[in-house]
N, C-alpha and C positions, 0 to 999 in steps of 0.2 A: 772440493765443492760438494756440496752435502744439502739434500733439501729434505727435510723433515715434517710431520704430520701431525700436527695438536690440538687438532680440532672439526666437527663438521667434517667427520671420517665415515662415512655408512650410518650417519646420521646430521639432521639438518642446523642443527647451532651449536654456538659456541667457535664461532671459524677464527682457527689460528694454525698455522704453519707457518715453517724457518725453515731459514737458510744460513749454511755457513759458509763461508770463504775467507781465508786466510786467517782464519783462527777469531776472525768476527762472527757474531751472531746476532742474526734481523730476522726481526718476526715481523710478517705478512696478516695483519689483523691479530685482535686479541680478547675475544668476545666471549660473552657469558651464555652459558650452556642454561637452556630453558627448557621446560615441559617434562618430560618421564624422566631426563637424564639430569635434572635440577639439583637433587639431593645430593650426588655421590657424584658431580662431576666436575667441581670447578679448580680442583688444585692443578698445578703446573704439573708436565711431565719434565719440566728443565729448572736448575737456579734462575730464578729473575736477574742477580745479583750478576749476572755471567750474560746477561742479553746486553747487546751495545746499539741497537735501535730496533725502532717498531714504524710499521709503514699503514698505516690506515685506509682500509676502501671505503669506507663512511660509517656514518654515524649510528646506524641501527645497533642494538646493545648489541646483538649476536654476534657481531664483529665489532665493538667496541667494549664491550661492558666490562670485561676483569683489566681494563688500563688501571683503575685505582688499585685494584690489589696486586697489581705486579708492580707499581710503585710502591706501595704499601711494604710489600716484600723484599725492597732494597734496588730495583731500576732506579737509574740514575743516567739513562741515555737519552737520545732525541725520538721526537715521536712525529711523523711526517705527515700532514692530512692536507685536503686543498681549507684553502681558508671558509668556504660552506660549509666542509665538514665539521671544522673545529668548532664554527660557531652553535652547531645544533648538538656535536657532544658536551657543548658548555652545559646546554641546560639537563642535557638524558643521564648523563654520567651524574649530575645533581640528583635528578627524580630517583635515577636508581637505587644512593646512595639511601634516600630518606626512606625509601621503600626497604632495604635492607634493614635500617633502626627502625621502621615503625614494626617489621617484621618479629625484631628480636624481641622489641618491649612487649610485645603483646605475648610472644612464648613464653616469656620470664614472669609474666602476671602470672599467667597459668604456671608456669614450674617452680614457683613459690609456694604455692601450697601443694604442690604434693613433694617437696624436698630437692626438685632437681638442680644441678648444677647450672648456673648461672650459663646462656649461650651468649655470643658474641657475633656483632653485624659482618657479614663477609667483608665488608667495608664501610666506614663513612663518609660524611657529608667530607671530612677535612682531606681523606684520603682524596675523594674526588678531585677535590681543589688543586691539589696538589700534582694531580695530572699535567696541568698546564702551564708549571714549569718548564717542562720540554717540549711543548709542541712548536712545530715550524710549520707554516704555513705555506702551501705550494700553489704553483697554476698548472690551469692543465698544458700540455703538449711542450712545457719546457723538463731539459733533463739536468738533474740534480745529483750528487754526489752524496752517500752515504757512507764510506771509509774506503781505503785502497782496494781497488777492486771490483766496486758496487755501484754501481750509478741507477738512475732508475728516470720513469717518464708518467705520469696520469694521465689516461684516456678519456673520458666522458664513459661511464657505463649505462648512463641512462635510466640511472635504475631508483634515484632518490638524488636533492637537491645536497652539488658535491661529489655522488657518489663517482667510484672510477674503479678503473682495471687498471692495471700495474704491471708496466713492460720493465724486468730487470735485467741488466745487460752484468753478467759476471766472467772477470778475468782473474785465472792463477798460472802463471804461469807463463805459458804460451798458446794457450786457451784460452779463448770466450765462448761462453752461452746466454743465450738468448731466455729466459723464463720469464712467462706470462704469466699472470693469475687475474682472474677473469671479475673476482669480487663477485656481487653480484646483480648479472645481466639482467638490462631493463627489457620490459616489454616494448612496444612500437606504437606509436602514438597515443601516448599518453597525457596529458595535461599541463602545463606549466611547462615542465624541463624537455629537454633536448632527448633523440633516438639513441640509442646507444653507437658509438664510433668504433668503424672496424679496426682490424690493428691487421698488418699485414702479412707479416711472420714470425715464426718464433720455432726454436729449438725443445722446447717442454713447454707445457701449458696446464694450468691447474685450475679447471675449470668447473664451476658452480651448475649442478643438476638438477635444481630442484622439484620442477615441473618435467623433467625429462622423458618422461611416460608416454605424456599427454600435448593434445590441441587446446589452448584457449579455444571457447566459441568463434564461430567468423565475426570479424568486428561490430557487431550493434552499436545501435546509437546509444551510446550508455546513459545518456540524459533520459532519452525517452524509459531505458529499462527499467532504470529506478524511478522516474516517476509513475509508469504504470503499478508498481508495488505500493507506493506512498497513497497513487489518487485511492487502489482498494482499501490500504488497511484503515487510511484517515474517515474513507468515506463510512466506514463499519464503528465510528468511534474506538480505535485503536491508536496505540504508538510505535511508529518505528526504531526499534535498535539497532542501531550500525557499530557493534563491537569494532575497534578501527584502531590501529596505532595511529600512532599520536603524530608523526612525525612524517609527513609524506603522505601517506596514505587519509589524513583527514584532511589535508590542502586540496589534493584532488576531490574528494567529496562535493568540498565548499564550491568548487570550481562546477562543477556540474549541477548542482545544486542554485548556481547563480543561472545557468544555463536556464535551469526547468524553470524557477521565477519568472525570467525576461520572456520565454515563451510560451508562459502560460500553460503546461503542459500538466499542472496540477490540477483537474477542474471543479472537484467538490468540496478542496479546503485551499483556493488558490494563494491563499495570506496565510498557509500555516506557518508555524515557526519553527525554527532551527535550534534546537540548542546544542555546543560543544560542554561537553559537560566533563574538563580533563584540565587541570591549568598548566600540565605540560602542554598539548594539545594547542592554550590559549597562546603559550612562549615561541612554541614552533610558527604557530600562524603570523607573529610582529616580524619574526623572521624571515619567513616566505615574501612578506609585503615590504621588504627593504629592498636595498641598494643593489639588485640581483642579474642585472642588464645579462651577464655576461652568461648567466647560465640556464634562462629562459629559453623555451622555445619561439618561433615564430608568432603564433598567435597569441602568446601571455604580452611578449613586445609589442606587439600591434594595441592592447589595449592600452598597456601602460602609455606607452608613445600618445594614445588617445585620452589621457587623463581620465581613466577609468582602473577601478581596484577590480584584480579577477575571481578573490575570492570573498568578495563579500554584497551583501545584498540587505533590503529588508528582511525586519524579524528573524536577524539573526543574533543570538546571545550567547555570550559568555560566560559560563557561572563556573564561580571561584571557588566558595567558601563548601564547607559539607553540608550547611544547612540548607543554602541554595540548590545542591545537588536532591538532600532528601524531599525540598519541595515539588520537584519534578513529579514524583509517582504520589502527589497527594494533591494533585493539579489537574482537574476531570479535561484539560482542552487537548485532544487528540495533537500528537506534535512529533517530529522525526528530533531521536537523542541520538549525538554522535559519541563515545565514549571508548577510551581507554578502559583494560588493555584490548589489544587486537585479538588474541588469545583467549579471553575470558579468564588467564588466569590471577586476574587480581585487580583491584580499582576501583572506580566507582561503578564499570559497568557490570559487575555481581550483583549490586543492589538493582538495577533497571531491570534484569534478568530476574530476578525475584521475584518482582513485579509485574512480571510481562509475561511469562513463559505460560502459565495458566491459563492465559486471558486469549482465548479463541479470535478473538478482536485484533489483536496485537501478530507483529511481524517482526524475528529477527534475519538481517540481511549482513551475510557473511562477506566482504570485499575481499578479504586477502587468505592466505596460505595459514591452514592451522595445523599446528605439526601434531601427531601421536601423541596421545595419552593427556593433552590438552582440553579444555571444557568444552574451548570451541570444537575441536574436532570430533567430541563424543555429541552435542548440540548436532552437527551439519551430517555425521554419520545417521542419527536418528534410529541408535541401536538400545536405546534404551526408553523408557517412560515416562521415569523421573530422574531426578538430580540433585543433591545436596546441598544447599546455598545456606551457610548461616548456621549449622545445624538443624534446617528443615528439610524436608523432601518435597520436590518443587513439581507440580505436576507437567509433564511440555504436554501444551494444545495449541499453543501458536503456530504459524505459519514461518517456515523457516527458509532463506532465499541462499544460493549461493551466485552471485554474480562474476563468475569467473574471469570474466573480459576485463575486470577493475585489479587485475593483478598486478604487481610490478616488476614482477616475474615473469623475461621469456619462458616460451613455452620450448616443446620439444623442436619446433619448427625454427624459432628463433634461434636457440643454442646452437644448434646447425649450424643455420645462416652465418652465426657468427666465428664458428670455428673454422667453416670449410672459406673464409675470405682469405686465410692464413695459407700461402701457397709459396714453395711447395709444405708437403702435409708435414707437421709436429714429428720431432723423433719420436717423442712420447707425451699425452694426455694424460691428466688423472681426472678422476672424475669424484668431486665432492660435494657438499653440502644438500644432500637426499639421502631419502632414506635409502636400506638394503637392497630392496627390490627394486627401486625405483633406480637407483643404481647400478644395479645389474639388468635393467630392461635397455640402459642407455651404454652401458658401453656394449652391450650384445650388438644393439644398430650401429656403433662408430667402425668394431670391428667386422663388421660384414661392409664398411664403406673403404676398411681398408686403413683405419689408423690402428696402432699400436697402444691401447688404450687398458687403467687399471682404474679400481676403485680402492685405495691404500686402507688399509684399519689406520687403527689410533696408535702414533708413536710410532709408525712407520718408516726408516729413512732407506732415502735415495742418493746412490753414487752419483753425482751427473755426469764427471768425464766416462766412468765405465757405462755408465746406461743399466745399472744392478741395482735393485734393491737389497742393503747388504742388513738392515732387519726388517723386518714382516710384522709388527707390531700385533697388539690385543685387540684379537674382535671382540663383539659385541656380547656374545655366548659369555666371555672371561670377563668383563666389565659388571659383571651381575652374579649375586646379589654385591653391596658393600665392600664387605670382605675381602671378598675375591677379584674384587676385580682393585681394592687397594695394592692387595699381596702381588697381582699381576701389572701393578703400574711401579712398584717399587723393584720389580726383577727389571724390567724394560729400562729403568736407569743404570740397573748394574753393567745391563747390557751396552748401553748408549757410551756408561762410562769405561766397557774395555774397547770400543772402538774410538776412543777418545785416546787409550794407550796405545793403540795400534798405528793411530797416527804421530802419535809424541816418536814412536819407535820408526816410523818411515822417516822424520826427518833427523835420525841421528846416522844415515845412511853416510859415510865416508868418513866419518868421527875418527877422534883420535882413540886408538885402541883401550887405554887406559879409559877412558870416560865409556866404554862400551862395556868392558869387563864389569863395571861397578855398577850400571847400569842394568844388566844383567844379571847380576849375585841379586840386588834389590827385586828384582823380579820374581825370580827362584824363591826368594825368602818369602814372598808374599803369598806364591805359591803354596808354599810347603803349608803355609801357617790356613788355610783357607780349603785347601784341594782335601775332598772327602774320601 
């Protein structure tokens, strides 16, 4: 039993980690590396060809986004999600896909005239498609069977509609362990969906840091906070930007946003208008408003039960096409745009940002988590002047909001909460999906609480019967520039692959002599031909 590190290692996306048992291999998320680590980070550290399932905590790219291309790459196993989740990677695993080709076609205009070699999309649209061949759709709290050995359970994480944490119960032998991996934990009353569910105990736990630093603010009335931001900038003849994923994070908006209408808490443009200006964004939202009983909280049931819609309201619009998006910023009525990406790094909300950022009048309000080397997070740092949109230089004079409390992201207090319900305490914790620091500010507090706690690099694996990490994987220093950090991800295989022989050699343990000698000489030989 062997649990391994591929992802969202001493950094915040791209989350994928495996597990092996009995010579199967399941991967726990399989998500596309975003922001600084975008260029030089998406190949596998393992064959796809050699994976025999994949277990999905939800639909966010960062833990869903490379499914196409480990199909693409010859997966041919099951893919396990609750049925919320499959149906919102129906549409993201699409967006990404198109985002991928419209990506390439636009390099390929440009590296035509100056001679380059033709690039090609990480994936496509077909690829995507193609994903859902194998998915199986799950519910939460029953337990499911993934090969001899493996069984597993979805918890409610609370953290996006679907999302969940992943109790896996592993037997070899005459041993069971208990591994949990935590996905990623929701904050605590949140909008629409459910608290995140504690899970009680567990033997290892591989738990999501993101915020692990830090407090959310104490809970404000988020209605009122955002519309104190809207009544100033509307009243200045300004527009609000809410850089927003699409997926979660702009449902909740709408939700609150329904809120400030019914209360009037807007008072100088009290009929302004909404617009979602993302047609993933538009997909997520038919989705939010369906068949959802089971995964609502309290108050979204109570409205529905009241034959009312939670996220929606007057003068709120939907624009599709790009020419509807360009009319926005040539449309003098002060209005809050909600807009993909979350990130700023790509979308329509580049051009809102171009338009906006200048304009002393105008407001962008940050909602969610912007990782390192991100637009957003140079925008909310506020370490610079200007900014590059387009091949302009954009001056920022806008006013710029971070609303923390709209996280969906427990904070440090939360992750606690949720770990220390687990009694008694974890043989052992890992601690992922944060950055460096952030990472080492959080296991410094678990072990001063008295757990046994690491933050693994990349390509790291773990014995689970011994409790050893028998490789130490590539930090972050070796992963940089390109090069090096290829040349360091192709050693880390060689490695992987002689603890792949070490184990072929544990089980020829009482063999018949003959088959051990021959065995043996074939070793020696590989040796000789290779040993420096």
């Amino acid at each position: 039993m062997k649990l391994s590190f591929y992802g969202a290692d001493n950094e915040v996306t791209g989350s994928c980690h495996g597990v092996e048992i009995g010579g199967r291999r399941i991967l726990i998320d399989c998500g596309l590396v975003q922001g600084a680590e975008e260029k030089n980070g998406q190949e596998f550290p393992f064959n796809p060809v050699q994976i025999d399932a994949v277990v999905i905590t939800h639909a966010h790219i960062d833990h869903s986004g490379r499914l196409p291309l480990l199909v693409k790459q010859g997966f041919k196993g099951k893919i396990f999600a609750t049925a919320a989740t499959i149906r919102l990677m129906d549409i993201m695993l699409r967006d990404s896909a198109h985002i991928q080709e419209q990506d390439v076609e636009w390099k390929n205009r440009k590296g035509r005239r100056s001679g380059e070699k033709p690039a090609e999309p990480l994936y496509t649209l077909e690829d995507a498609q193609s994903v859902f061949k194998y998915v199986v759709p799950c519910n939460y709290d029953e337990v499911y069977t993934i090969c001899e050995g493996a069984t597993f359970r979805f918890r409610d994480a609370g953290h996006l509609l679907g999302s969940a944490s992943v109790e896996m119960w592993l037997t070899e032998g005459n041993v069971t362990k208990k591994v949990v991996f935590s996905g990623d934990i929701g904050n605590f009353n949140l909008p629409i969906i459910r608290d995140p569910q504690y899970i009680d105990t567990a033997d290892i736990v591989v738990m999501e840091g993101t915020y692990g630093d830090r407090s959310h603010d104490a809970a404000p009335d988020y209605a009122e906070a955002l519309a104190e931001i809207i009544d100033k900038t509307l009243a200045q003849g300004g527009n609000v930007i809410i850089p927003s994923f699409a997926v979660g994070r702009t449902q909740e908006l709408l939700y609150y946003l329904r809120e400030i209408k019914e209360r009037g808490l807007v008072k100088s443009r009290p009929d302004f208008p909404v617009y979602v200006d993302s047609p993933l964004s538009t997909a997520a939202t038919a989705i939010f408003e369906g068949e959802l009983e089971e995964y609502l909280d309290d108050e979204s049931l109570a409205l529905v039960k009241a034959g009312k819609r939670y996220i929606s309201f007057e003068d709120l619009r939907f624009t599709q096409s790009t020419e509807e998006s360009k009319q926005l910023n040539t449309d003098p009525v002060p209005k809050v745009i909600i807009s993909s990406s979350g990130m700023c790094e790509a979308g329509r909300v580049r051009h809102h940002l171009k338009h906006n950022l200048w304009r002393r009048e105008s407001a962008v309000v940050f909602v969610g988590y912007q990782a390192r080397g991100t637009l957003g997070r140079i925008l909310l740092d506020q370490a610079v002047d200007y900014v590059k949109l387009f091949g302009e230089s954009i001056a920022i004079r806008c006013a710029i909001y971070n609303l923390q409390g709209l996280s969906s992201h427990a904070d440090r207090e939360g992750l606690i909460k949720w770990l220390t319900a687990m009694y008694p305490k974890p043989e052992k914790v890992f601690i992922v999906h944060c950055d460096e620091d952030i990472c080492s500010t959080l296991t410094g507090s678990l072990r001063q609480m008295g757990y046994d706690v690491d933050s693994p690099d990349f390509t790291a694996v773990y014995d689970i019967p011994t409790g050893r990490m028998i490789l130490q994987g590539i930090d972050k220093a070796q992963r940089r520039p390109e090069g090096t950090r290829k040349a360091a991800l192709v050693y880390q295989q060689l490695l992987a692959a002689g603890t792949r022989l070490l184990d072929v050699i544990a089980g020829y343990y009482g063999g018949a002599n003959k088959d051990l000698t021959a065995f043996t000489q074939d070793i020696e030989k590989l040796v000789d031909k290779w040993e420096k």
